[in-house]
C-alpha positions as CSV (number, residue, x, y, z in Angstrom):
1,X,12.4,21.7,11.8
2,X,11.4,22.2,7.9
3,X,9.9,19.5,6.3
4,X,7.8,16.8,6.8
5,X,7.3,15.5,9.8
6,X,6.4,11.5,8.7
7,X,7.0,9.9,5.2
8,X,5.2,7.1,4.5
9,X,5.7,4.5,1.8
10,X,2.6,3.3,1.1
11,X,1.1,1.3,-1.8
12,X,-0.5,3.0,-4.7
13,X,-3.9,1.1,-4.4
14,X,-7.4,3.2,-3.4
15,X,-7.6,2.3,-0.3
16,X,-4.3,3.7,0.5
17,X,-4.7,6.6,-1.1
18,X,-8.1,7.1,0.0
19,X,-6.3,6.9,4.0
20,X,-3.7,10.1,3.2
21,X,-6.9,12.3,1.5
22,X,-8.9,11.1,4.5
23,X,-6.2,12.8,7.5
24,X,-6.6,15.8,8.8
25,X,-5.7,18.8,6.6
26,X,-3.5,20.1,9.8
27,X,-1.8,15.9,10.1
28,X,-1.5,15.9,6.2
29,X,0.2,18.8,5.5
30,X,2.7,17.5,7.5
31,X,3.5,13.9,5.6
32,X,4.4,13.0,2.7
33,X,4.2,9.4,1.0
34,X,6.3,8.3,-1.1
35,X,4.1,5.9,-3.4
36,X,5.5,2.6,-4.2
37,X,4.3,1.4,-7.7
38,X,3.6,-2.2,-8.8
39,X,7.0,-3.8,-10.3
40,X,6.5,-4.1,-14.1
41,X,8.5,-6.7,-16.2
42,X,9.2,-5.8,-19.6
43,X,9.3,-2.8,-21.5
44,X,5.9,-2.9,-23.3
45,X,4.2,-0.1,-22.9
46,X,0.8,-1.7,-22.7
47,X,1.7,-3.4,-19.8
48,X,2.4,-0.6,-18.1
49,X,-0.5,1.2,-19.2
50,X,-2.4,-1.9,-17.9
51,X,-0.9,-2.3,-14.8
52,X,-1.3,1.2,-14.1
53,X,-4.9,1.3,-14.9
54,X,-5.6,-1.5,-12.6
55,X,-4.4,0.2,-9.3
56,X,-6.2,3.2,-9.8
């Protein structure tokens, strides 16, 4: 079978991405998340920017 073996769909916050880096190289080779991103209303690129900064 070619691809991954699990996809995830984690949030994009630290501590979730801090989980993926922290599996085994020989687990984590074998997923891969699919990051789901904060909803943002409006079009105002600040916002974003903001929003984006925050969950990093």
């Amino acid at each position: 079978m070619s691809g991954p073996l699990y996809v995830p769909v984690p949030p994009a916050h630290a501590h979730a991405v801090a989980a993926v880096k922290g599996l085994a190289p020989r687990i984590r080779d074998r997923v891969a998340p699919v990051w789901t991103l904060p909803i943002i209303a409006g079009e105002d690129a600040g916002q974003l920017e903001e929003a984006v900064d925050k969950e990093r």
